[in-house]
C-alpha positions in Angstrom: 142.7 212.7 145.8 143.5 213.1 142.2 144.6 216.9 140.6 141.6 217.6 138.6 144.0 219.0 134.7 142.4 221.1 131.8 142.5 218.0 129.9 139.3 217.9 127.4 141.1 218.7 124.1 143.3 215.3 125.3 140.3 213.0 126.2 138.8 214.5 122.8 141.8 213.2 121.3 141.7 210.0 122.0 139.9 207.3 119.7 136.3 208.2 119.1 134.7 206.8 115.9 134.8 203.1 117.6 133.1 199.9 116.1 131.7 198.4 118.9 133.7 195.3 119.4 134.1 196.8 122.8 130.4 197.0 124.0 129.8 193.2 124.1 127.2 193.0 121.4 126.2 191.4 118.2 128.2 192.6 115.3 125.7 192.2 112.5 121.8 193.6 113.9 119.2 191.8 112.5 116.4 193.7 114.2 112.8 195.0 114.4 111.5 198.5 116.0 109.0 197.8 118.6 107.1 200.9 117.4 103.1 201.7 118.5 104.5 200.0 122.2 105.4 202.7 124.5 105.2 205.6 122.2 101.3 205.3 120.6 101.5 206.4 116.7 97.5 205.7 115.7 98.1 204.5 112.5 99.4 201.4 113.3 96.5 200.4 115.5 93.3 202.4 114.3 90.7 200.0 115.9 92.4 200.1 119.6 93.3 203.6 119.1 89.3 204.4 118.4 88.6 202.7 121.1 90.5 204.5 123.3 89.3 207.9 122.1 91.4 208.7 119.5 90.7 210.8 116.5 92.6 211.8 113.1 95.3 214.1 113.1 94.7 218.0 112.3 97.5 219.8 113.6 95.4 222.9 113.0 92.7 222.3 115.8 93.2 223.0 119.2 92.7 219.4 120.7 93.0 217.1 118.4 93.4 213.2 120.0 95.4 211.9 117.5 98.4 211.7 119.7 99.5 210.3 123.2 99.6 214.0 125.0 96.8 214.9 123.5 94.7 211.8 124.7 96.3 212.0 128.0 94.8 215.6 127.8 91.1 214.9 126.9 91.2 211.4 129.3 93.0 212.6 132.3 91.5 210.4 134.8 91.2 207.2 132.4 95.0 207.8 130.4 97.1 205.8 132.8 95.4 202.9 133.0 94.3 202.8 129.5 98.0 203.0 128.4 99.1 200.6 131.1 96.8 197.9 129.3 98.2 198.4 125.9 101.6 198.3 126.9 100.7 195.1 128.2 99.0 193.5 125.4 100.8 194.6 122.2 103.9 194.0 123.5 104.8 191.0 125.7 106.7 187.5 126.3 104.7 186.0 123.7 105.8 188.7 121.2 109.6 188.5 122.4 109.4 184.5 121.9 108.6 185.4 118.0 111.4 187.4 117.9 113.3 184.6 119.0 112.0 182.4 116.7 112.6 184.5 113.6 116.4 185.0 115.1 116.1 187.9 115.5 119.1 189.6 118.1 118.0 193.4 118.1 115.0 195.7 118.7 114.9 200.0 118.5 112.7 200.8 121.5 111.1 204.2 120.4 110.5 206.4 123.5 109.1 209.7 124.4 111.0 212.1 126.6 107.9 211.7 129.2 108.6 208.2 130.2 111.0 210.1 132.7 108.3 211.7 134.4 110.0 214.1 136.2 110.5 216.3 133.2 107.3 217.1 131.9 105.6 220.3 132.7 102.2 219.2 134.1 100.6 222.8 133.3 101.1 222.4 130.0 101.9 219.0 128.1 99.9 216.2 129.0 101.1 212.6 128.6 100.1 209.4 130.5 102.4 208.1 133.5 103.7 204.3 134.6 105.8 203.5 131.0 109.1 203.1 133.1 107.6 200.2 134.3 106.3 198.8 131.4 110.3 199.1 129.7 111.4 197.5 132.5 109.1 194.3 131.9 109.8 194.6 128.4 114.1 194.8 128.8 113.5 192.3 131.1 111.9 189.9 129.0 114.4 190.9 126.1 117.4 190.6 127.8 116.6 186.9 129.4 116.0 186.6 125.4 119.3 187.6 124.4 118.2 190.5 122.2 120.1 193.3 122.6 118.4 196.6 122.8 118.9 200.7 121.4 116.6 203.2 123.6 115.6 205.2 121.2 114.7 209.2 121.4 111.8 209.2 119.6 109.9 211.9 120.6 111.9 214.9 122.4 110.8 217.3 124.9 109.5 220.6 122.5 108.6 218.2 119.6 111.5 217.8 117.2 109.6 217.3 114.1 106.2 218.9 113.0 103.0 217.1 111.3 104.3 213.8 112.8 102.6 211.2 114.8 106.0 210.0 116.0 107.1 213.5 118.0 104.5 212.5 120.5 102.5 215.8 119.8 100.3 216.5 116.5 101.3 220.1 116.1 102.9 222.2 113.3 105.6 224.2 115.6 108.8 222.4 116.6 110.4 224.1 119.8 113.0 221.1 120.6 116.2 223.3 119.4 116.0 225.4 121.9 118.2 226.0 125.1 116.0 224.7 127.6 114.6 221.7 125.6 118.3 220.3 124.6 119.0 220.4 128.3 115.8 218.1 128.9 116.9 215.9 126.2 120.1 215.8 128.0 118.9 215.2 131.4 117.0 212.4 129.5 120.1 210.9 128.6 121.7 211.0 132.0 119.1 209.1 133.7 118.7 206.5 130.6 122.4 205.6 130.6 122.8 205.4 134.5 119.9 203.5 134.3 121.5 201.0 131.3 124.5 200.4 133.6 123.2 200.0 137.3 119.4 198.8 136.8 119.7 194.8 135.4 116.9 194.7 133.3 118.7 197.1 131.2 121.7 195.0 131.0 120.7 194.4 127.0 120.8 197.9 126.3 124.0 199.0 124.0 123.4 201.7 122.4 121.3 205.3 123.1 119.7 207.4 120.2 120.0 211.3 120.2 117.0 211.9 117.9 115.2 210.3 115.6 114.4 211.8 112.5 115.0 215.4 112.9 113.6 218.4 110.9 116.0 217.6 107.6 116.6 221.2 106.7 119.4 221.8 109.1 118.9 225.5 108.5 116.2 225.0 110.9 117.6 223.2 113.8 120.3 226.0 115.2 123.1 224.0 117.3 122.0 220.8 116.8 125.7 219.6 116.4 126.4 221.2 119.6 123.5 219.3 121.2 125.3 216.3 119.4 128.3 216.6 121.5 126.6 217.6 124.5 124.3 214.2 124.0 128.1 211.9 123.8 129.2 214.0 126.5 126.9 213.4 128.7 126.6 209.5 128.3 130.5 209.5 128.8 130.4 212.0 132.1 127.4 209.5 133.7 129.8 206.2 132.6 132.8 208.0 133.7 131.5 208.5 137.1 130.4 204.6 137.4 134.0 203.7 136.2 133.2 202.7 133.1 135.9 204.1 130.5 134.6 205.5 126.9 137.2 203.4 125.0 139.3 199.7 124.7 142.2 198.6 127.3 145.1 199.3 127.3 145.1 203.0 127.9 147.8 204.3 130.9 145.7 204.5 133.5 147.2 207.5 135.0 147.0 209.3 131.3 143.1 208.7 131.7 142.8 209.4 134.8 144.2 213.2 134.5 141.3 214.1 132.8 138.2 215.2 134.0 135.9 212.0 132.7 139.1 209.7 134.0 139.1 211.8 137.4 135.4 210.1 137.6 135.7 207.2 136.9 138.7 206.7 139.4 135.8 207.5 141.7 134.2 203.6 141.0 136.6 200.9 143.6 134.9 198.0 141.8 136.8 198.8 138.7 140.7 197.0 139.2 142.3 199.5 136.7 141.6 202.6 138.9 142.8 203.2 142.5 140.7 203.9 145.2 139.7 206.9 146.5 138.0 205.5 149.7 136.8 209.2 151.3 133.2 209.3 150.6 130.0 208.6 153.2 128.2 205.4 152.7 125.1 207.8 152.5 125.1 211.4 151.6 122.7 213.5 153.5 120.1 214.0 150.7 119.4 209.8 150.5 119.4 209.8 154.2 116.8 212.6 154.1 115.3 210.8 150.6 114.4 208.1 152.9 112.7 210.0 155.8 110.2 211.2 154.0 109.4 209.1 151.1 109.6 205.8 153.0 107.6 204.2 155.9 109.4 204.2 158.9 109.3 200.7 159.5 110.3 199.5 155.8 113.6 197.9 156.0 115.6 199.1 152.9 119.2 198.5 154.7 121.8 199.2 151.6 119.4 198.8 149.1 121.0 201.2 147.0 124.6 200.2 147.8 125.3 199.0 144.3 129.0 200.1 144.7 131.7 200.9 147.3 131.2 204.8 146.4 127.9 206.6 146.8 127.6 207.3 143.5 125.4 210.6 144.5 127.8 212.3 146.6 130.4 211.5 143.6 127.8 212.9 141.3 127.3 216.1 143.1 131.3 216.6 144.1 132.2 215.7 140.4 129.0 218.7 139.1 130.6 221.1 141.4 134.3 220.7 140.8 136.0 224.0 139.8 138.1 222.4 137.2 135.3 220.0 136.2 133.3 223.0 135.4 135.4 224.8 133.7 136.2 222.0 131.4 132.3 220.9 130.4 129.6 222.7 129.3 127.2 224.0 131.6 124.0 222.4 129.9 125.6 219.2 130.4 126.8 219.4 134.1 123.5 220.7 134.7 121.7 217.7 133.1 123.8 215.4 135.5 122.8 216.9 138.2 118.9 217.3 137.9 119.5 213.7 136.2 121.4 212.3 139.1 117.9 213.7 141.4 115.4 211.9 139.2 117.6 208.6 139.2 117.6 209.1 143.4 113.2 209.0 143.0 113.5 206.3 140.7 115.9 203.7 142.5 113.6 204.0 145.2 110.4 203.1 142.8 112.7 200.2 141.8 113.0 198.8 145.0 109.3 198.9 145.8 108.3 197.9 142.9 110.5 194.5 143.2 109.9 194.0 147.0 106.8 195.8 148.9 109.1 195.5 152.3 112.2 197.4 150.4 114.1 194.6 150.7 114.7 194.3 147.4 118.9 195.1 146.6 120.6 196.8 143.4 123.3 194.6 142.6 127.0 195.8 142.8 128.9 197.2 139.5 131.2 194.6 140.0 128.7 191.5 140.6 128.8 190.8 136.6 124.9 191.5 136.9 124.9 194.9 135.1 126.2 196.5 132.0 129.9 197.4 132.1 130.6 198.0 128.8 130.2 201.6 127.5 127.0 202.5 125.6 127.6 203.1 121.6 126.3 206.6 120.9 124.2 206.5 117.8 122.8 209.5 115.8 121.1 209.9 112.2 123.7 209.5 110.0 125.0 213.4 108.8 123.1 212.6 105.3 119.4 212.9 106.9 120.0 216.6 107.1 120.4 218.9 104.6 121.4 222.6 104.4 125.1 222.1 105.9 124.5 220.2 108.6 126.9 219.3 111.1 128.5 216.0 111.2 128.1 213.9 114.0 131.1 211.9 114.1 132.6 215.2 115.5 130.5 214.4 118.5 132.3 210.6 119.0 134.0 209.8 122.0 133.7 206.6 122.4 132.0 203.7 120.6 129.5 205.5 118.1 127.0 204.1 115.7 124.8 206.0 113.0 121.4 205.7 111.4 119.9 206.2 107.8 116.1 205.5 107.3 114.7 204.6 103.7 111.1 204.4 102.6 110.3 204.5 99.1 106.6 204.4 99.6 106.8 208.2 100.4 108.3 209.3 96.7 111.1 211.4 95.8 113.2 208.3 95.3 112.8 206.0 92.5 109.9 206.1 90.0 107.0 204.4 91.3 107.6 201.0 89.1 109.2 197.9 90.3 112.2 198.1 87.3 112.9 202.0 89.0 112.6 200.6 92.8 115.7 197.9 92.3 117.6 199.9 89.9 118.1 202.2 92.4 118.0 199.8 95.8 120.8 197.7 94.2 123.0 200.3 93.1 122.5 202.2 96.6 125.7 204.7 97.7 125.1 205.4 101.4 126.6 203.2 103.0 129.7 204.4 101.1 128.8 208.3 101.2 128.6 208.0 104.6 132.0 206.3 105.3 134.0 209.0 103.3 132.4 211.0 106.2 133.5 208.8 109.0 129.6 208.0 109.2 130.5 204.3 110.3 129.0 201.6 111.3 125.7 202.2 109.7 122.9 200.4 110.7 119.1 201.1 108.6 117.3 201.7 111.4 113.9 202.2 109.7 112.5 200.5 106.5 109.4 198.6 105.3 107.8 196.8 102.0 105.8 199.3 101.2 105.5 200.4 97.6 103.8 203.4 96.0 102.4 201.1 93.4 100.4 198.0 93.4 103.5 195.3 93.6 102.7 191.4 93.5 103.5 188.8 95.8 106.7 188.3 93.4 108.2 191.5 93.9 107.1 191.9 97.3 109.9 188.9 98.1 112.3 189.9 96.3 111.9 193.7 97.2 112.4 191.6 101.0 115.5 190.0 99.7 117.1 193.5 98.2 116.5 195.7 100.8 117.7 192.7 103.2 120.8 192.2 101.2 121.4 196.0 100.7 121.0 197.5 104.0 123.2 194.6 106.0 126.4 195.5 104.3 127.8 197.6 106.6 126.1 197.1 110.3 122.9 195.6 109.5 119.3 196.8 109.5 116.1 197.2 111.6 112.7 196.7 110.3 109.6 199.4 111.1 107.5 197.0 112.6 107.5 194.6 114.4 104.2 194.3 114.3 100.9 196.3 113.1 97.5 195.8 114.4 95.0 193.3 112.2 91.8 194.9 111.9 89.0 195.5 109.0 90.5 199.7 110.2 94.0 198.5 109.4 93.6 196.8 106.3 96.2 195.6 103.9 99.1 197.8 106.4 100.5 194.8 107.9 101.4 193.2 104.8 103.9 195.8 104.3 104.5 197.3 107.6 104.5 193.9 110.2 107.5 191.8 110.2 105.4 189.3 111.7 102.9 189.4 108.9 105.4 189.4 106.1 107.1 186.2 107.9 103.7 184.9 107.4 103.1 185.5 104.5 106.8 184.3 102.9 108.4 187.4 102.1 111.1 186.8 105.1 112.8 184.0 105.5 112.9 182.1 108.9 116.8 183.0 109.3 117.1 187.1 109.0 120.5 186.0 107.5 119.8 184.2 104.0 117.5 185.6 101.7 115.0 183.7 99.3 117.2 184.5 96.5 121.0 186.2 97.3 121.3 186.9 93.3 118.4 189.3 93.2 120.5 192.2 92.8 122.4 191.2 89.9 120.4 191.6 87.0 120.1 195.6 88.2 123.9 196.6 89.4 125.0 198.9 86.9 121.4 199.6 85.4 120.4 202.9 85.2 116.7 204.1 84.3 115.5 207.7 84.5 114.1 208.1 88.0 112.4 210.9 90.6 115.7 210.5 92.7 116.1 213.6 94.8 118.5 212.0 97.6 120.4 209.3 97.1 
């Protein structure tokens, strides 16, 4: 057995701010968001969202059905299945063979804190229930594709961002930066990234977010950069303890493994670099138990969740209740890996009945080569979202890391509202730059569209395509907000700028995401200035 050493500040020490040549994904994203799928924002589908019951937002009224909880609320009977019928429809194989198509190798899966079920507070928030399955179609699908895939906080346990359709909840109080809700968000996190490295249909997943979009006045998010490093933390702790090291070989082995995250993943046999440590129970009591009384007495389940020589529960649970472990990581995050490491138990068993009625159905061992073995990138909004001294999150690296900057100039406050104004300022754009003189690197654009705040032609609409294109791929690459948007009389002109599909269609993209219509459309402006609206740059 190894002696557990005080040995954070080292492991801390140790490179952090990683590209991700070590994660086994593309290096350049081309990519789409897959929003409106598993996390509902009405906008973007106003005739199926009427349908369903929906109304406009009014974060004033007391229920008010412009959101997924608040449907869920007023339909409690009818919510599951409704939802289970649009996650099947609006996004499927037919919209992943597009994708594929268009060569496209990414997607941002936007997801609510409720599609782990297990942490929602039935009294009081009200969301529908069956979306794990649905991602699990959907990586599935993606994964067979070759499109690799970032799971993607979108909405977070206390809402995280006010007036939004996004933060699952149409209300004007945020209550995410709190105690209790960072350690759901946490817990959340657990159970994705264990899920990304021992469920196969996740095997296209390489990267988690933290949040998207908070509240920008950073005044108003108290220890967010402490949830920050609690967030890496706890992706590393879960990869640790399925032997899955946070950074590139060569590293001494024994160097690692005197620290508390190299402790754990000495714990995984399939994984050559570490010794064994062959002194755990092929079952710890609690699965045994598990089994009993969730399970028929005659289903056959055998080791269905044998995925690795070492019960990875009983590791979890002797790693959470360590003395040394405990007094080297916070207590928010050992807690979140423990309640995470109970709702993974309830979920591997779903798994297995979902893929065979009779149980038979086997997780495949870490060291088969069926499941992810490369460590997740951690990927937060780059430190120039927030305002207000923020803290910057590459403080919170351990590990591969990637960060995120969204740009819409359809909202204002960032060029004048002219087409001269809008490529001046695209194609003389700093961010990418600010951001690396604060070890913000790689930066991806995770969230951008075509839409204007003026009436722009079919000209400028291509070429506003080609800058943005051209602009946002310098550094990691970019991710278009939508994939696609519903086509209704209720949805109007929307998809034009907000539908990937659509402006495919139409001839603002071209076929390949890597050439561009024109790759000298930013010339004429570098250097221009004109007098603009610019508040953030």
């Amino acid at each position: 057995m190894y002696t557990l050493t005080p040995l954070v500040p080292f492991l801390l020490a140790l490179p952090s701010a990683l590209a991700w040549g070590n994660t086994g994904y593309y290096e350049k994203i081309y990519g789409v968001n897959l929003g409106s799928w598993l996390l509902v924002e009405p906008w973007m589908l106003p005739r199926e969202w009427q349908a369903m019951g929906g109304e406009d937002c009014n974060p004033f009224l007391t229920l008010n059905i412009f959101s997924g909880s608040a449907l869920a609320q007023a339909y409690p009977d009818t919510v599951d299945d409704m939802m289970a019928h649009h996650w099947d429809t609006w996004f499927n194989q037919t919209d992943v063979e597009k994708l594929v198509e268009l060569g496209l190798n990414t997607v941002r899966i936007p997801l609510g804190y409720w599609i782990i079920e297990d942490l929602v507070n039935r009294t009081s928030e009200f969301y529908p229930r069956g979306g794990l399955k649905a991602l699990r179609r959907g990586l599935n699908d993606l994964k067979n594709a070759g499109i690799q895939a970032i799971l993607d906080h979108h909405a977070l346990p206390g809402v995280a961002a006010i007036e939004q359709m996004f933060a699952g909840r149409c209300t004007n109080v945020s209550e995410f930066y709190t105690a209790p809700n960072y350690e759901r968000a946490l817990t959340w996190t657990a159970v994705m990234t264990a899920l990304s490295h021992i469920d196969p249909v996740f095997g296209g997943v390489f990267s988690i977010q933290a949040v998207n979009e908070p509240i920008m006045n950073a005044t108003q998010t108290p220890k967010f950069g402490e949830f920050q490093k609690n967030f890496a933390l706890t992706i590393r702790l879960v990869e640790s303890l399925l032997g899955i090291a946070p950074f590139p070989r060569p590293i001494k082995a024994e160097d690692y493994l005197q620290t508390p995250l190299g402790f754990a993943a000495g714990l995984n046999l399939n994984n050559s670099v570490f010794p064994p440590t062959p002194w755990y129970p092929p079952y710890p009591p609690s699965t045994s138990s598990y089994r009993k009384r969730h399970f028929p007495s005659n289903a056959t389940i055998g080791n269905s969740l044998e995925w690795s020589p070492v019960d990875i529960f009983t590791a979890f649970r002797q790693i959470i209740t360590a003395r040394d472990i405990r007094k080297q990581f916070p207590k928010t995050v050992l807690n979140a890996v423990g309640d995470g490491v109970s709702i993974l138990l309830g979920i591997l068993f779903d798994i297995v009945k979902q893929e065979e009625e009779d149980y038979s159905y086997k997780l495949p061992r870490l060291g088969e080569g069926k499941v992810n073995r490369f460590p997740l990138v951690t990927n937060f909004m780059d430190i120039n979202w927030q305002n207000s001294g923020p803290a910057n999150p590459v403080d919170a690296a351990i590990g591969p890391i990637g960060f995120d900057n969204h740009l819409y100039y359809n909202f204002g406050g960032v060029a004048d509202p002219n087409a001269e104004a809008y490529l001046t300022h695209l194609c003389n754009l700093d961010r990418i730059q600010k951001d690396a003189a604060l070890g913000n690197t790689p930066l991806w654009f995770g969230e951008w569209s075509l839409a204007t705040n003026f009436a722009a032609n079919e000209s400028f609409i291509r070429d506003w395509a080609d800058a943005q294109k051209l602009q946002y791929g310098r550094d990691a690459g970019w991710i278009f907000w939508n994939f696609k948007i519903e086509n209704s009389t209720q949805a109007g002109d929307i998809p034009r700028a907000w539908s990937y599909l659509e402006a495919y269609r139409r001839g603002y993209f071209t076929k390949d995401p890597a050439e561009y219509h024109n790759p000298y459309v930013c010339e004429p402006w570098i250097n221009r200035t004109v007098a603009t609206l610019s508040v953030q740059q």
